[in-house]
BALUM-771998 format. One record per residue: residue in one letter; residue number from 0; x, y, z of N, C-alpha, C, O in turn. Coordinates in steps of 0.001 Angstrom, whole numbers, plus 500000, padded with zeros to 6 digits. Each point is the difference from the previous one (the first is absolute). Layout:
// BALUM-771998
PT   res     n     n_px     n_py     n_pz    ca_px    ca_py    ca_pz     c_px     c_py     c_pz     o_px     o_py     o_pz
PT     A   NUM        X        Y        Z        X        Y        Z        X        Y        Z        X        Y        Z
...
This chain:
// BALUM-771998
PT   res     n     n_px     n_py     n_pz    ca_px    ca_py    ca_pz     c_px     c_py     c_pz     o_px     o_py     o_pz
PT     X     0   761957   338033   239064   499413   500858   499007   498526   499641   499797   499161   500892   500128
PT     X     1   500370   497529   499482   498744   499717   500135   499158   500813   501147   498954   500638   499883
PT     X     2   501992   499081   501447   498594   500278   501406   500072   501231   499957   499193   500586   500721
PT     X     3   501817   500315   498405   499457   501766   500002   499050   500516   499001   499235   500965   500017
PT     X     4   500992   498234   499211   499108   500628   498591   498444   499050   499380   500061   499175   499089
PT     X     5   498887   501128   501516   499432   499011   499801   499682   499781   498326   499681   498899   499551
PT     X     6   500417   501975   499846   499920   500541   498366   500796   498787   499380   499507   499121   499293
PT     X     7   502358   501031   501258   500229   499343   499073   499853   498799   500908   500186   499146   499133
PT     X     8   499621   500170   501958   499595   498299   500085   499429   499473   499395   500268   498903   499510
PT     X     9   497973   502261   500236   499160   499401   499426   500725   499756   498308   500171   498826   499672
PT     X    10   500152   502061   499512   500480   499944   499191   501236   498941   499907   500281   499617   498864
PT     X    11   500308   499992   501977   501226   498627   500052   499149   498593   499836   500479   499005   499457
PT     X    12   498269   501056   501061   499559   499000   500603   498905   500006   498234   500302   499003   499344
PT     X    13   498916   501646   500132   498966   499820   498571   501034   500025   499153   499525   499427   499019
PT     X    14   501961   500959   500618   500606   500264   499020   501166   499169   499620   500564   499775   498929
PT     X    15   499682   499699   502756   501534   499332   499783   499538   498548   500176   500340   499190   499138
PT     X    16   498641   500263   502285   499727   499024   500522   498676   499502   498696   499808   498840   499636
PT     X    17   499472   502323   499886   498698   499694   499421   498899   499573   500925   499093   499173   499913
PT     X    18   501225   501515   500827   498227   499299   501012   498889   501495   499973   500283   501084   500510
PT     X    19   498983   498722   499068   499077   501170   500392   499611   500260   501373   499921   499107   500844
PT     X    20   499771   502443   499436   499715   500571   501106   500719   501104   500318   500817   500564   499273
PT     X    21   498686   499894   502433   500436   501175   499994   499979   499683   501631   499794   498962   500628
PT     X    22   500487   502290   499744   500456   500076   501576   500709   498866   500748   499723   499528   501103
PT     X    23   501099   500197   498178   501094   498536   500323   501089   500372   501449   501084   500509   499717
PT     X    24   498697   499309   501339   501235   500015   501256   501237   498863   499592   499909   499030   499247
PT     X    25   501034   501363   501377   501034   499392   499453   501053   499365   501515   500575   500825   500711
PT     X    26   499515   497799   499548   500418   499904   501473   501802   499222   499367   500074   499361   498951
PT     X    27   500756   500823   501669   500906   499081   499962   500153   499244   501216   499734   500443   501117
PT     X    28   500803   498132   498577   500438   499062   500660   498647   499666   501304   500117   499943   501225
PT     X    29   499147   499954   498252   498631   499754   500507   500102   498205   499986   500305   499186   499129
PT     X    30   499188   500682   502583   499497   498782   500719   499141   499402   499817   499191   500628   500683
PT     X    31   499967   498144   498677   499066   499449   499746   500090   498790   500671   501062   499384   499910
PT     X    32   498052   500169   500727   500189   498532   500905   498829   498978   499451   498851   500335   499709
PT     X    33   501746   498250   500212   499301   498693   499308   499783   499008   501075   500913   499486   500647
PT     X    34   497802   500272   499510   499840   499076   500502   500370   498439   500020   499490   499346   499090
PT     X    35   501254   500027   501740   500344   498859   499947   501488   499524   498743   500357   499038   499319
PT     X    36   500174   502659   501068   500870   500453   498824   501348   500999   500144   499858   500976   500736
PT     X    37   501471   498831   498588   500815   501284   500600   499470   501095   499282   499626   499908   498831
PT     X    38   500325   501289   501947   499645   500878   499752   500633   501084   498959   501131   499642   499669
PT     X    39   498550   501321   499851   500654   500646   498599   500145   501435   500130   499055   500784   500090
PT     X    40   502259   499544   499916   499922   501986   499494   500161   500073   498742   500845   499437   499304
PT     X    41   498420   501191   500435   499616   500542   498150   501212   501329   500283   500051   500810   500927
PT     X    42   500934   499001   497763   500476   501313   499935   499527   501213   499760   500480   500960   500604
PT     X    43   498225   499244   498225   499645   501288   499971   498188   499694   499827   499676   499392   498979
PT     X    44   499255   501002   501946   498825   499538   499281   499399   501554   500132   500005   500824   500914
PT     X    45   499376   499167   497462   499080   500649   499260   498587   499962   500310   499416   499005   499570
PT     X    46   500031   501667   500943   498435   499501   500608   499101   501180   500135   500452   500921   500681
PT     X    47   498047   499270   498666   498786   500412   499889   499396   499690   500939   500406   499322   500944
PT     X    48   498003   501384   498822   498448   498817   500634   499444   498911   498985   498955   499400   500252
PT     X    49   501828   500349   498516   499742   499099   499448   501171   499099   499287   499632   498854   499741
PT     X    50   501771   501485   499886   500686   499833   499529   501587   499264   501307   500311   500908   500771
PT     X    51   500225   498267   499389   501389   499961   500646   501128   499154   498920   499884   498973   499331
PT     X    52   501039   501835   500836   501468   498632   499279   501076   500415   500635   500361   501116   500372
PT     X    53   500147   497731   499708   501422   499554   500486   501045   500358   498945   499968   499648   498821
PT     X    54   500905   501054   501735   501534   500107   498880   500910   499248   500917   500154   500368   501164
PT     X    55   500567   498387   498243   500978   499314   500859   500701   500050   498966   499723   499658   498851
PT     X    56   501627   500980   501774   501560   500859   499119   501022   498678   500613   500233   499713   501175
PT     X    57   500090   499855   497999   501075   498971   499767   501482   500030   498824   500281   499402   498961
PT     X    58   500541   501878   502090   500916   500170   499234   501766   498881   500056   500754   499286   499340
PT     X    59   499000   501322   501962   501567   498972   500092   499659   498969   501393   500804   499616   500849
PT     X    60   498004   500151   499070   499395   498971   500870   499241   498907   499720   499588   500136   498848
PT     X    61   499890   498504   501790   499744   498890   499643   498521   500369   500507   499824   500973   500732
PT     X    62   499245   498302   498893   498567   499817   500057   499979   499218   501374   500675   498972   499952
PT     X    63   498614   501309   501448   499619   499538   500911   499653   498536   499752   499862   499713   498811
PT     X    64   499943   499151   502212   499020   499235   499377   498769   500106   500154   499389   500734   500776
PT     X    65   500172   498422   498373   498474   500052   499008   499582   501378   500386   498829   500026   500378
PT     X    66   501927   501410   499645   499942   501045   500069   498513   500368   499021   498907   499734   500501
PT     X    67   501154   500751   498403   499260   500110   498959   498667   499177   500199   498915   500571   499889
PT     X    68   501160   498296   500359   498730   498764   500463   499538   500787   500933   498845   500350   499754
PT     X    69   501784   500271   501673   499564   500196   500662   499601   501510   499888   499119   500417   500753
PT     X    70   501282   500149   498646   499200   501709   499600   498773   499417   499036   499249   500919   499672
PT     X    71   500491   498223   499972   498851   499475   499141   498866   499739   500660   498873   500354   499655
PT     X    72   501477   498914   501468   499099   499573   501062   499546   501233   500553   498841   500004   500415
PT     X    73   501864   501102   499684   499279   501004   501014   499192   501265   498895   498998   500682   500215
PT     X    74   501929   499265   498554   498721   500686   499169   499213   499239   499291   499793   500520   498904
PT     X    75   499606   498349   501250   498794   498809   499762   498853   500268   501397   498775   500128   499980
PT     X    76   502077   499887   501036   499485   500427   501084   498883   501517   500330   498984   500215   500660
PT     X    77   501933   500574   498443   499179   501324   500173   499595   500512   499008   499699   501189   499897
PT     X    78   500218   497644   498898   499084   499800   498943   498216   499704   500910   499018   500699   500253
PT     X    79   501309   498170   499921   499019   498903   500924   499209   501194   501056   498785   499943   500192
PT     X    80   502075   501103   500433   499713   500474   501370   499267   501631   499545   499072   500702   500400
PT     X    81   501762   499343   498758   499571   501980   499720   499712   500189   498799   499937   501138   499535
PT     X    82   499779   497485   499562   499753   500410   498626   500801   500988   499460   499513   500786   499188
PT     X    83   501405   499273   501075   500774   500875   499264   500909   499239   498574   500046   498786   499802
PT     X    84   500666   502345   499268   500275   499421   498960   501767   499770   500504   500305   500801   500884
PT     X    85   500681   498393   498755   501111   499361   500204   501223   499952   499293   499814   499449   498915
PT     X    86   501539   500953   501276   501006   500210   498824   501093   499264   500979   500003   500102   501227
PT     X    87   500828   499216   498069   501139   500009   500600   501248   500145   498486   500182   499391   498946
PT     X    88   500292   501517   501609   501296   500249   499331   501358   499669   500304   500521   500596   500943
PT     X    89   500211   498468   498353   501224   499820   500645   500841   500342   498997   499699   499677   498850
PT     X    90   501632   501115   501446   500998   500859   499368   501422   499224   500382   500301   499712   501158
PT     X    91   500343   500060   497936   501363   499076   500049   500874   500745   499145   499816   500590   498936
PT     X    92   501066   499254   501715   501541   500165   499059   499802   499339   498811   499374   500390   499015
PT     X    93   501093   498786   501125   500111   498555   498870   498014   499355   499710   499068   500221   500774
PT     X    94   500876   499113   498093   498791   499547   499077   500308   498763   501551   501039   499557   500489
PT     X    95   497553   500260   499844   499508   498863   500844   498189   500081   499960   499095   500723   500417
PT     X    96   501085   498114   498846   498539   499900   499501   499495   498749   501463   500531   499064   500597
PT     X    97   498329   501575   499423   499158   499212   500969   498604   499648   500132   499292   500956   499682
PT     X    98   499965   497883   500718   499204   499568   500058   499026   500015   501292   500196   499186   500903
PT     X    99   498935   501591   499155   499272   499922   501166   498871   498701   500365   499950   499428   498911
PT     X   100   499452   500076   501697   499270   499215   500428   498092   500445   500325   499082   499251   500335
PT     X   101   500919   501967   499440   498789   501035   500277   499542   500354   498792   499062   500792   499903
């Protein structure tokens, strides 16, 4: 529904997520590779010419390791690289509070 309607993404993404902007593409299960690192598919990423975030959906599944650490590293990365601005959203069944390192 997002990749048909760009109206309501943008509108999912300023209203539900709270990030400002507009013309937001929407990729699922998108490949990102780390240097000197295992590499990461983001379940759903949200992304502008100035704006990207990660939605990692954790319903009846366990957190990768240092999963989260490692989606940190790659949007620190394209903080650093494209000046762009950075979200990561993670969505759980159950309350799991977490601490990032970034």
């Amino acid at each position: 529904m997002l990749q048909e309607n760009p109206n309501i993404l943008n509108d999912f993404v300023n209203n539900v997520l709270e990030i400002a902007g507009d013309n937001f593409r929407v990729q699922s299960q998108r490949k990102f590779y780390l240097k000197n690192d295992t590499d990461c598919i983001v379940d759903i990423v949200l992304e502008n010419d100035y704006t990207i975030c990660f939605i990692e959906n954790k319903v009846n599944s366990t957190e990768g390791d240092r999963q989260l650490e490692r989606y940190g590293k790659i949007l620190d990365n394209i903080l650093k690289e494209e000046n762009k601005s950075v979200y990561l959203r993670y969505c759980t069944k159950y309350y799991d509070k977490k601490t990032l390192p970034i």
